[in-house]
C-alpha positions as CSV (number, residue, x, y, z in Angstrom):
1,X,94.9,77.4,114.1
2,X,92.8,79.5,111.8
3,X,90.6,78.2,108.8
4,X,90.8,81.6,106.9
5,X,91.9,81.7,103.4
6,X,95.7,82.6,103.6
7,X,95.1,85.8,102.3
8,X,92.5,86.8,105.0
9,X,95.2,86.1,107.3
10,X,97.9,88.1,105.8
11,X,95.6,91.0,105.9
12,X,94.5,90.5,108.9
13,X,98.3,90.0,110.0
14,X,99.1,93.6,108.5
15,X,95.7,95.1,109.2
16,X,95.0,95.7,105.4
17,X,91.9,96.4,103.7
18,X,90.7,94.4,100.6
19,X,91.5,97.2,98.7
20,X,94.9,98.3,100.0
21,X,95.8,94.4,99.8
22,X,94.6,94.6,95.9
23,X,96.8,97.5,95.6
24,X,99.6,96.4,97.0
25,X,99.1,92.7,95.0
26,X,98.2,94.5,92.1
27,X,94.9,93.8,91.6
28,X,91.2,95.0,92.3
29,X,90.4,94.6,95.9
30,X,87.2,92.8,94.7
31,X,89.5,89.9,93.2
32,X,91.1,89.9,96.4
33,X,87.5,89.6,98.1
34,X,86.3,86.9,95.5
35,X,89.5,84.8,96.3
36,X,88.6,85.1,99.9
37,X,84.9,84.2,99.9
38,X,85.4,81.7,97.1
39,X,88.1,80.0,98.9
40,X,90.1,79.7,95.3
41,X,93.8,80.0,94.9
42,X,94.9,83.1,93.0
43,X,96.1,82.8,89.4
44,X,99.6,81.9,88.6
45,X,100.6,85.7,88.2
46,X,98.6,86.8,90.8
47,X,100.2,84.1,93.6
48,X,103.8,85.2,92.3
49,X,102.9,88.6,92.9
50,X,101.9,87.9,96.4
51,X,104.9,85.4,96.7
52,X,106.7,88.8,96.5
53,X,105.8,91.2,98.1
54,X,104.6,89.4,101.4
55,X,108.6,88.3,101.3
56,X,107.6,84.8,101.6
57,X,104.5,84.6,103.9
58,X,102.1,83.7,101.5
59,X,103.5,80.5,99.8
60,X,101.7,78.3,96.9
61,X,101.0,75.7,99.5
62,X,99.1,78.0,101.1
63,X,96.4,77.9,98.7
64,X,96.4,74.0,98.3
65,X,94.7,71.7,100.4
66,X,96.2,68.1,100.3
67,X,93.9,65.3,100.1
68,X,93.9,63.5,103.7
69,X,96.0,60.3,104.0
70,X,94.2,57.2,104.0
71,X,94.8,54.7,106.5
72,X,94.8,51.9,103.9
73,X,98.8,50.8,103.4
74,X,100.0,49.9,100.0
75,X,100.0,46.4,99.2
């Protein structure tokens, strides 16, 4: 398992540049390498963008980490 951002993946996946990935999300490639370093999810328009045209391999949970489960049970 890999702890890069989703989009590092994907463009590592497909052997993209920042740029070309910005291109083909519509966006600078410098958004693309602020999301990256930043760690940040991409804006609502931007994810749905990428929704798209990776055909479903970058996903809106993919840029959400859940909080970790406690081990306390509910009363």
């Amino acid at each position: 398992m890999t702890n890069d951002h989703p989009v590092r993946a994907y463009r590592k996946k497909h052997d993209l540049s920042s740029r070309e990935a910005g291109r083909l999300f519509g966006c600078a490639g410098s958004t693309i390498d602020r999301l990256e370093q930043e760690g940040r999810a991409p804006s609502p328009e931007l994810m749905q963008r990428m929704i798209d045209v990776s055909d479903g391999e970058l996903l809106p949970n993919d840029f959400y980490k859940l909080p970790k489960p406690s081990n306390q049970t509910a009363a």
